[in-house]
C-alpha positions, 0 to 999 in steps of 0.5 A: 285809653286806645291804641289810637291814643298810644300812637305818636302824633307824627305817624298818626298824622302821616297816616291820616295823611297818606289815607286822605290823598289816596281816598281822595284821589279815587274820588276825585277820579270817579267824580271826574269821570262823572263830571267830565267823561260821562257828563252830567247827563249821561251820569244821569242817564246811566243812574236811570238804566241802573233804577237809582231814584232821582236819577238827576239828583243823584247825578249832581249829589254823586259828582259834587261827593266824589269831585267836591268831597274827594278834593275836600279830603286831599287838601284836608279842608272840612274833613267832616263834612267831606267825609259826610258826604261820601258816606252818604254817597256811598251807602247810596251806591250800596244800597241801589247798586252794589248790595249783592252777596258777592263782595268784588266789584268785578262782580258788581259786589260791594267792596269798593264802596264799602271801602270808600265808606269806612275810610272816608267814616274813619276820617270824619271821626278821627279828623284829618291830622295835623297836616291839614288844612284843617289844623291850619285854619281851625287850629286843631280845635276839633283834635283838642276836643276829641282828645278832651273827650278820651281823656275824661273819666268815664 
């Protein structure tokens, strides 16, 4: 058993809860920054500048991500396909943009992009809780199967 399994079900899920708003706020920020601000072209033109291959696809795949996916993760509605996305989205974003020795982002370092990564992995992994439109729609089904799978003798 893990420490995860000795928390009560109510603070888990508040806490799956309050990570899933406030990642997918940021996301869905940034995605609308890209959508609506910049636009899809000068997202694109501006992934060009930065040497990201596929610079129009990235674009689209960047703005259906961080809009799409960070909607996703607020509603808590296909919670591992969202977070999916995001790290792929983000493992991009490390790997063409931010992989630099220094950490902070004001530096041009990795850590925002690290830390959208690992919540929204956190998230896929562990689901989105009770208070989600995943449990509501799917009846907890994908929560009942990770706990069977804890709970069996190793």
């Amino acid at each position: 058993m893990t420490l995860g399994n000795r928390v009560p079900a109510p603070a888990r899920d508040t806490a799956l809860l309050i990570a899933r708003l406030l990642l997918g706020a940021i996301l869905v920020r940034h995605g609308w920054q890209k959508a609506f601000e910049n636009g899809y072209g000068g997202t694109a033109a501006g992934f060009e500048q930065m040497g990201v291959p596929l610079p129009q696809a990235a674009a689209a795949f960047a703005i259906v991500a961080e809009l799409g996916g960070g909607a996703l993760l607020l509603l808590g509605l296909l919670t591992p396909v969202a977070a999916a996305l995001v790290v792929v989205m983000m493992t991009g974003a490390f790997l063409v943009a931010h992989r630099r020795l220094e950490p902070l982002v004001t530096e041009g370092g990795w850590e925002l992009v690290a830390a959208l990564g690992c919540g929204a992995l956190l998230l896929g992994v562990l689901g989105a809780g009770r208070l989600s439109l995943d449990h509501a729609v799917f009846g907890g089904r994908r929560d009942h199967t990770a706990q069977t799978a804890e709970q069996s003798p190793r």
